[in-house]
C-alpha positions, 0 to 999 in steps of 0.5 A: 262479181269481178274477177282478176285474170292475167294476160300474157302475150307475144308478138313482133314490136311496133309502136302502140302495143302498150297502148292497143292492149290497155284499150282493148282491157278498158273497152272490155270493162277491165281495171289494170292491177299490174302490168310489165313489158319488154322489148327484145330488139335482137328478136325484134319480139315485144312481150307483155304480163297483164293482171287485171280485174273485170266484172263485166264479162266471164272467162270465156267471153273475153277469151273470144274477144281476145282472140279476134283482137290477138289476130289483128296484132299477129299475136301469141295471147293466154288468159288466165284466171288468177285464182285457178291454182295450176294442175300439175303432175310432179315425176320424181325417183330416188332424191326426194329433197325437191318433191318434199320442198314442192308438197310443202310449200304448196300445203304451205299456200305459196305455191299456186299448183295443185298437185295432181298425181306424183309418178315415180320409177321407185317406190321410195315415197308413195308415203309421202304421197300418202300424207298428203294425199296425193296419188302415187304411180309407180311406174318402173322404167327399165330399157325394155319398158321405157315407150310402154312406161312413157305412154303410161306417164302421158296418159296419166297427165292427161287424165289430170288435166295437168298443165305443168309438170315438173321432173322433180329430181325424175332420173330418166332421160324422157324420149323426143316423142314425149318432149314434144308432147309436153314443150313448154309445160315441162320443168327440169331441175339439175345442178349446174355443174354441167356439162363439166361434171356428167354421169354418177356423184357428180358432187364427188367430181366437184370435190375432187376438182375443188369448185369454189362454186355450187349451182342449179338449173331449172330449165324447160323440158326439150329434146336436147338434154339439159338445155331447153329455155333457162328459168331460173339459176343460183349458187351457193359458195364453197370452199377447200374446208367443205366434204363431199357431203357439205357439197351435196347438202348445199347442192341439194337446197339450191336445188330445192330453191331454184326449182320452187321460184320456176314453179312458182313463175310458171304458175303465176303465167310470169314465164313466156318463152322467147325462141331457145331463151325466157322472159320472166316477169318477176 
C-alpha cells in the first residue's frame, strides 16, 4: 500500500542536489507529488520540501536509507509521514482568541495538529479545554514557582510526545533553560507593535500615537524575547475614526490568522530554519 511522506532538507549548495535527491527517491520506489527548492547565495545554503508516495518501503526503512544518503551530502534530512497529524501542546493565559481560533480549526480538519494538552497559568478555559476534550493543566507561575512550574510544563510536553508547541497568547517570559529545550519547535504570537509599543495595552499606546497600521508576528521561540526566526507576518489598516477597542478587536484576528498559517506551516514540514531567519515553503 503507498504512502505519501514529505522530506525536507538542508545542506551547502553545489551542482547536482536537485538531481542526487530525485535519484535516490526514484531508486528507493518513490513517486514525486511536489516539490520546492531555494538557493541562498548569502548563506551559500541550498533547502528543499519533497512530498512523495512510496509503496515499497516503510517508514522507517527509508529512514536509514536516508540517513546514509544525507552523510554523503553534509546533509540536515527529516522524513515525514504526511498523514501523521503533528502532537502538540498549546500554552496559553488570559486572551483566548487565538486558542479558541487554533480548537476550532483543528476540530474543523484544517489543522493538521492534534492537540495534546492545553497548559495555562489561569483557570480561565479549562471549559473550553473540556468541550473539546482536551486535557487542561493549571499550572500558576508566580516569580517564586517559576523553575518548579517550567519543569511541570516540560514534563508534561514530554509525556505528550509533542513535537510543537505554541504560546498561544501564553503571558510568561519562558527561562533560557527551556528555550533551549524546545528550539525549533516553539511558536510565539505578538503583535507587531514592537519594540515601539512595550509592556501593558500596548493598543492603548498604538491609539494614543495614532498608528495607521496594526500587525502580528508569529516567530520561534529563542531566548532573545520576541526575536527568534520569523514565520509568518500581516496587517490590517487603521485610521483616526477607530477606538482603542476597534484596534484591539483587529489586533486580535490578525493575530488569530497569523498564528494559524505558522501552525499550519510548521505542521505541514513547509518551515525550515535558515540561521536567525525561515525559509517557507508555501
Amino acid at each position: 500500500m503507498s504512502q505519501t511522506y514529505i522530506l525536507t532538507l538542508s545542506c551547502p549548495d553545489r551542482l547536482g542536489l536537485v538531481h542526487a535527491v530525485s535519484g535516490f527517491l526514484l531508486q528507493h520506489g518513490g513517486n514525486i507529488e511536489e516539490a520546492a527548492q531555494y538557493n541562498d547565495h548569502a548563506t551559500g545554503l541550498f533547502f528543499m520540501r519533497v512530498q512523495f508516495a512510496c509503496a515499497d518501503h516503510d517508514a522507517a526503512t527509508l529512514r536509514a536509507h536516508l540517513q546514509e544518503f544525507a552523510a554523503g551530502h553534509q546533509m540536515r534530512a527529516g522524513l515525514h509521514v504526511a498523514s501523521e497529524p503533528m502532537k502538540t501542546v498549546l500554552l496559553v493565559s488570559r486572551e483566548g482568541h487565538c486558542l479558541n481560533d487554533l480548537l476550532f480549526r483543528v476540530k474543523s480538519g484544517l489543522l493538521p495538529i492534534r492537540v495534546a494538552a492545553i497548559i495555562s497559568n489561569h483557570r480561565d478555559f479549562y471549559q473550553l479545554a473540556a468541550s473539546y476534550d482536551i486535557p487542561f493543566h493549571h499550572i500558576p507561575v508566580t516569580a517564586a514557582t517559576k523553575a518548579q512550574a517550567e519543569a511541570r510544563q516540560y514534563e508534561i510536553i514530554q509525556q505528550e510526545g509533542a513535537e510543537l508547541v505554541v504560546l498561544a497568547r501564553y503571558m510568561q517570559i519562558l527561562s533560557d533553560d527551556l528555550c533551549t529545550k524546545l528550539a525549533g519547535r516553539a511558536i510565539n504570537i505578538h503583535h507587531s507593535f514592537l519594540p515601539s509599543f512595550k509592556g501593558a495595552k500596548p493598543y492603548y499606546q498604538a491609539h494614543d500615537r495614532g498608528v495607521k497600521l496594526i500587525g502580528a508576528t508569529a516567530h520561534y521561540v529563542t531566548a532573545d524575547l520576541d526575536e527568534g526566526p520569523i514565520i509568518e507576518q500581516d496587517v490590517t489598516r487603521a485610521d483616526h475614526t477607530d477606538t482603542v477597542e476597534d484596534l484591539t478587536a483587529r489586533g486580535r484576528d490578525t493575530e488569530s490568522l497569523v498564528l494559524a498559517r505558522a501552525v499550519k506551516w510548521h505542521s505541514e514540514h513547509r518551515v525550515l530554519l535558515n540561521g536567525h531567519k525561515t525559509v517557507v515553503f508555501r
